[in-house]
VMD Tcl script that draws the C-alpha trace (Angstrom):
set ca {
  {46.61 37.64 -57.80}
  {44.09 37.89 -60.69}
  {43.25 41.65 -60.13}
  {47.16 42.90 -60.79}
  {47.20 40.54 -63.69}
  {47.60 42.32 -65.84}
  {50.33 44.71 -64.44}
  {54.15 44.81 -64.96}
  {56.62 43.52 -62.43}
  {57.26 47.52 -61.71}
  {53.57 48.17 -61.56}
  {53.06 45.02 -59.19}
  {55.97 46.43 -57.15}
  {54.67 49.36 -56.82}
  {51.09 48.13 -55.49}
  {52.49 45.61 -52.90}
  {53.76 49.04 -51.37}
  {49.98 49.86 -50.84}
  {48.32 46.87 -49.76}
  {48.13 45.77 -45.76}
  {48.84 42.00 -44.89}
  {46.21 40.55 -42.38}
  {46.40 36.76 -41.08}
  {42.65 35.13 -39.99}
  {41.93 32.29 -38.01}
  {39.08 30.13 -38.48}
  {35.70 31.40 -38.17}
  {37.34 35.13 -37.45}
  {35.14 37.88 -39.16}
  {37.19 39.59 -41.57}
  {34.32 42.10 -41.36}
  {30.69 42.36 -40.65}
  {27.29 42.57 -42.81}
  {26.56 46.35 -42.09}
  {29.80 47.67 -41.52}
  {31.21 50.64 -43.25}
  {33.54 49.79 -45.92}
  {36.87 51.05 -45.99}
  {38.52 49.04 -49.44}
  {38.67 45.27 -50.80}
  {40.73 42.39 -49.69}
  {42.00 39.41 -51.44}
  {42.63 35.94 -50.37}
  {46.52 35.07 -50.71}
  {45.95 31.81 -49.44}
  {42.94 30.08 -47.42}
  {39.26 30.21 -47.81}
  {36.43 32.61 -46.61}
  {32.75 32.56 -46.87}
  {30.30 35.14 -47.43}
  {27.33 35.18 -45.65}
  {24.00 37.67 -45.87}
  {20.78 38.09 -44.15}
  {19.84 39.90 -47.50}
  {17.35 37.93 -49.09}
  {18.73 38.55 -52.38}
  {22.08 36.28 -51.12}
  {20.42 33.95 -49.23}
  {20.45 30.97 -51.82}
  {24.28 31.74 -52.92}
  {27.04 29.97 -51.85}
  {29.74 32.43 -52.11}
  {33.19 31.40 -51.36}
  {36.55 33.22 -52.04}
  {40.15 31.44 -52.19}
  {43.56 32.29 -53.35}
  {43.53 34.98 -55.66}
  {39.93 36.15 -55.19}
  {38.91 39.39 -54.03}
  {35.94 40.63 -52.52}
  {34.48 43.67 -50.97}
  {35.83 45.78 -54.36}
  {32.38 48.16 -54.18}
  {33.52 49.96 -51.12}
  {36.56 51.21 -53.12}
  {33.52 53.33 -54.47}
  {31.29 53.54 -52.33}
  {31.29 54.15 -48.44}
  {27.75 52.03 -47.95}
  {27.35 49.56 -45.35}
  {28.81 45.69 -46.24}
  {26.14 43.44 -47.69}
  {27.52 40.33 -46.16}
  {29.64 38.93 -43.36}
  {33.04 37.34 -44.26}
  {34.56 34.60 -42.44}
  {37.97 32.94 -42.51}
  {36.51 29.17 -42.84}
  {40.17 28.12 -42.72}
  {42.89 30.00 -41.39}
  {43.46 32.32 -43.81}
  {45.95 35.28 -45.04}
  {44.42 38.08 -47.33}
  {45.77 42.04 -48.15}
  {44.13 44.77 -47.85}
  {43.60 47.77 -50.30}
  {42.14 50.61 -48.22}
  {40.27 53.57 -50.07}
  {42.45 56.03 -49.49}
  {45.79 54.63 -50.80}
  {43.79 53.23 -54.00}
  {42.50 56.81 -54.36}
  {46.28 57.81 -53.82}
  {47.47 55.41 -56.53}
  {44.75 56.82 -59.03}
  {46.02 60.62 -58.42}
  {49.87 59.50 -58.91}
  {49.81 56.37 -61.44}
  {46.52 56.70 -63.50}
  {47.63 53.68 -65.51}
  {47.88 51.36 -62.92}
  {44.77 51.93 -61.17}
  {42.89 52.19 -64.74}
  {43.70 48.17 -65.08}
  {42.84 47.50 -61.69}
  {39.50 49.32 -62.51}
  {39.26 47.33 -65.50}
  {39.68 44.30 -63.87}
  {37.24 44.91 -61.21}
  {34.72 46.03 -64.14}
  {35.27 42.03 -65.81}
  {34.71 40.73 -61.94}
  {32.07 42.99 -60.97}
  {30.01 42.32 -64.67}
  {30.69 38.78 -64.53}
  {29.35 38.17 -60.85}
  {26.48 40.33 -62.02}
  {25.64 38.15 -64.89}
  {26.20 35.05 -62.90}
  {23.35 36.25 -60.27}
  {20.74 37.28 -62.69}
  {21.08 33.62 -64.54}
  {20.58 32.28 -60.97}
  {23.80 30.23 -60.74}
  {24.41 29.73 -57.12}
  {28.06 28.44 -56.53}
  {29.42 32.36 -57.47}
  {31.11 34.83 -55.23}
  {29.39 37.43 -55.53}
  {30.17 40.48 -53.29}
}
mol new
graphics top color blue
foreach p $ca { graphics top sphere $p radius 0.5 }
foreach p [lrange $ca 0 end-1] q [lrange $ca 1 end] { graphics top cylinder $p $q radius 0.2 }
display resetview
């Protein structure tokens, strides 16, 4: 998975203790535009699609497959969801809630620091992407 890239086989170890396996049909929600958010999730294997009523979305086609993650902001930031996210095949992703990530931060600072890093490149890079106005990005 591209976020724990850059960890150590301990540090990975350690992390798979924290994250929550979920399994998704197709066309389940995974969650809802307008929900609270409670942590991100990344795609083990499958595909999802993120939909918005958000007119700043509209125009973007924002898919996520193995290895992507998505919903990262609501590790810092209980706001509603900006988009829907639906399994468009079945799909199996893990979940990493708020509180263990913020449990992980107050016991292994180096572990979550490059998972903050690497959410940083993501987060930037999506950023960038949108303002140039390339639409094939996921973005949330």
């Amino acid at each position: 998975m591209l976020l724990f890239k850059e960890l150590s086989s301990r540090e990975l170890n350690e992390v798979e203790q924290l994250l929550h396996k979920r399994t998704y049909l197709k066309d389940e929600i995974i969650f809802d535009e307008g929900d609270v958010g409670l942590g991100l999730f990344i795609v083990v294997n499958g595909r999802v699609r993120a939909t918005s009523t958000l007119e700043a979305f509209k125009n973007i086609n924002a898919e996520f497959c193995c290895g992507d993650f998505f919903g990262e902001l609501s590790l810092f930031d209980e706001g509603p969801r900006t988009a829907r996210i639906t399994a468009i095949e079945p799909a199996n992703v893990v979940a990493l809630f708020r509180a263990e990530f913020f449990s992980l931060l107050e016991r292994n600072r180096i572990i979550a620091a490059k998972i903050l890093f690497e959410i940083s490149r993501t987060v930037c890079r999506r950023s960038r992407r949108m303002l140039l106005g390339e639409k094939d990005l996921p973005i949330l």
